[in-house]
C-alpha positions, 0 to 999 in steps of 0.5 A, a space after each residue: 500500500 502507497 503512502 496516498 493509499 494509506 492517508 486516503 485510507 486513515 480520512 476514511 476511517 476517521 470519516 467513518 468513525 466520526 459518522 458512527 460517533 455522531 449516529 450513536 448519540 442521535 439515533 436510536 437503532 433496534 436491532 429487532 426492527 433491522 432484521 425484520 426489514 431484512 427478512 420482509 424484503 422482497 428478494 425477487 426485485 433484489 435479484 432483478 437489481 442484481 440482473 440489471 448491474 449484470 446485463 450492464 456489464 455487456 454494455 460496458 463491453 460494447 462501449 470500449 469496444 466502440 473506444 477502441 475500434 480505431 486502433 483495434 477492431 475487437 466484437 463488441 462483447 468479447 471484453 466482458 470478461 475483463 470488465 467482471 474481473 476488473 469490477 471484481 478486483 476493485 469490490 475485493 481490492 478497493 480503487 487500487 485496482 482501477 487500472 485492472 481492466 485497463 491492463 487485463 484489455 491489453 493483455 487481450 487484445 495486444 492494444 497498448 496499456 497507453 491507449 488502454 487507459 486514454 480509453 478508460 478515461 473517457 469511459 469515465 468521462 461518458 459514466 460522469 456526463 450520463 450520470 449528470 444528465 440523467 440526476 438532472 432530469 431526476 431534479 426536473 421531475 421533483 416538484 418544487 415542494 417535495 424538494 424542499 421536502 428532501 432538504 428539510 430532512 437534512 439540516 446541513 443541507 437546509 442551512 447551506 442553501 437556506 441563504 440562496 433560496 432566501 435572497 434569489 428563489 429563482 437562482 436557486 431552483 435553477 442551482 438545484 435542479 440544473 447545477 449536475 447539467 451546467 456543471 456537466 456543459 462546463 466539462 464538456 466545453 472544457 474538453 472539446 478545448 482541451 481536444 483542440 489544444 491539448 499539447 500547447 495546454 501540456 507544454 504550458 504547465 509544463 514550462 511554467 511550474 518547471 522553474 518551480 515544481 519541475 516535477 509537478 509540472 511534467 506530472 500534469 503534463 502527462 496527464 493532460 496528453 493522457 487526456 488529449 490522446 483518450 478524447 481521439 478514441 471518440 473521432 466523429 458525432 457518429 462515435 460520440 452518439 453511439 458510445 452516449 447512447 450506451 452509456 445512458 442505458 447502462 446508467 439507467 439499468 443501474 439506476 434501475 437496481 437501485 429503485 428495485 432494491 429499495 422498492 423491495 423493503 416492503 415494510 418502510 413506506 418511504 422506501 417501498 413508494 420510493 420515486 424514479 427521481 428519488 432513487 435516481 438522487 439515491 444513485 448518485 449519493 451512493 456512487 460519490 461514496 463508492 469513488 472513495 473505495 478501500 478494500 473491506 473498510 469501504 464497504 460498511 464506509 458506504 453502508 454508513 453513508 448511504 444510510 445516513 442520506 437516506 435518514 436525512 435526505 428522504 426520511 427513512 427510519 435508521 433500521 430501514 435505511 441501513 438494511 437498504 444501504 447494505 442490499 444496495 452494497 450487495 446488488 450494485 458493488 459486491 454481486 460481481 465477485 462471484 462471476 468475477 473469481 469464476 472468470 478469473 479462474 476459467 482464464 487462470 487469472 490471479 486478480 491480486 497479481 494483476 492488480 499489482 501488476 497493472 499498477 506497476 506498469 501504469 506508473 513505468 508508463 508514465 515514467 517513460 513518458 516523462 522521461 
């Protein structure tokens, strides 16, 4: 474990130490009440869930399959297998494993690990736009009063907007219904110039942190050409419409599993009637967690999280909302690992070693490069 890795691992336990110091003292939480949530759920719309995050693993196929069709031609379901394993290696290994998939394509398909994770990075950049879009439109169709509703149940939240719906109600409507879609127009005029302007943006940074931070300079250098040379996989509108197209019901079969597993916690009312929008919003607090992910550690960090938004954001009782976020846990991130491990050993892959592996090579990659 690297020293980030170890200090992003310490803010995470502290966080999530800090969260169960401040619960323990404001909610009462029965035990009897959790396990009846748990036995009274509907495991039919959980399976379904489980269903829609597998089948989004094919359109994940077929999206970097798309990516890389002007460097390889590959068919369009043939890289499943190392986007099950890479999830897999991430879910037991935590975001040290991202560059798994990445590394495991190479392996595959002989494209090399730079193309490999230009790729990857606009995979990144199509899931964060989809998802944007799609929270969004979630906002859109929340009715003003419900809205104010969902803030009420968070304090912090009611504070930190209370002074701008106080001095423009109308600024602040158009903040929390379209801040995820301005934000995500922002991104992408920011990379259509960066695609336009790449290396002159490199040598700046470059040339004008060398005198002060030479290394610094270089490193955001690299990541800059990395950037520059991941937006050539998408060379034309009908690339861009096919790979957005993919990408949006990949996210709205996610979004899915979220809204059927928390339709299946029959006994809370406020989860049971839950709304497409709500669950939707659901998604995205989740997938924020879930970018901080440590290996074991993460998964009751993200358990404590995402019940903590249910509890303050959409009213649900403690009992309900934990065993909504551990489900939730189990149908969007840990359902993988069994196909996952299957599939590594069908191929004889040893995901810890990959993992190593793909991490060593990501950084003699952009050694040389900086050399």
């Amino acid at each position: 474990m690297t020293r980030k890795q170890l200090l992003v691992g310490l803010i995470a336990l502290f966080a999530l130490a800090a969260l169960i110091a401040w619960g323990h003292h404001r909610i009462h939480f029965d035990f009897g009440v959790f396990r009846t949530q748990i036995a009274m759920a509907d495991w039919k719309r959980i399976v379904i869930g489980i269903a829609c995050i597998y089948v989004g693993y094919l359109f994940r196929s077929a999206r970097w399959a798309l990516l890389l069709r002007h460097n390889q031609k590959v068919p369009l379901l043939s890289l499943t297998g190392t986007q099950v394993m890479g999830f897999t290696a991430v879910a037991l290994i935590g975001r040290v494993a991202d560059p798994v998939r990445p590394y495991l394509v190479t392996r595959r398909t002989g494209v090399p690990l730079s193309t490999q994770i230009a790729v990857y990075i606009v995979e990144r950049l199509f899931d964060f736009g989809s998802m944007a879009v799609i929270i969004s439109l979630a906002l859109l169709w929340i009715p003003a009063p419900q809205t104010a509703a969902v803030t009420a149940h968070s304090d912090l939240l009611a504070r930190m907007l209370a002074p701008l719906l106080h001095e423009s109600p109308i600024l602040g409507t158009l903040v929390t219904r379209f801040g995820a879609l301005l934000l995500t127009l922002i991104a992408v005029l920011f990379l259509v110039a960066l695609r336009l302007t790449g290396p002159a943006v490199a040598r700046y940074f470059e040339h004008g942190l060398g005198p002060i931070a030479h290394g610094l300079g270089k490193s955001i250098g690299h990541k800059i050409r990395t950037f520059h040379s991941g937006l050539g996989a998408v060379q034309n509108a009908a690339d861009f419409a096919i790979a957005t197209s993919l990408s949006l019901v990949m996210w709205a079969l996610i979004a899915t599993a979220y809204l059927e597993t928390a339709h299946a916690f029959t006994a809370s009312p406020a989860l049971a009637g839950m709304s497409i929008s709500k669950g939707i919003l659901l998604m995205a607090v989740s997938g924020g967690v879930s970018m901080f992910q440590l290996p074991i550690l993460g998964w009751f960090s993200q358990i404590a999280f995402v019940a903590a938004a249910l509890v303050s954001f959409f009213g649900v009782a403690p009992e309900a909302a934990t065993a909504c976020a551990a489900t939730l846990l189990l149908v969007t991130f840990l359902s993988v690992i069994p196909l996952g491990l299957l599939w590594a050993q069908v191929e004889n892959v040893s995901l810890r070693k990959v993992t190593v592996e793909s991490e060593h090579a990501e950084e003699e990659l952009e050694a040389a490069e900086q050399g």
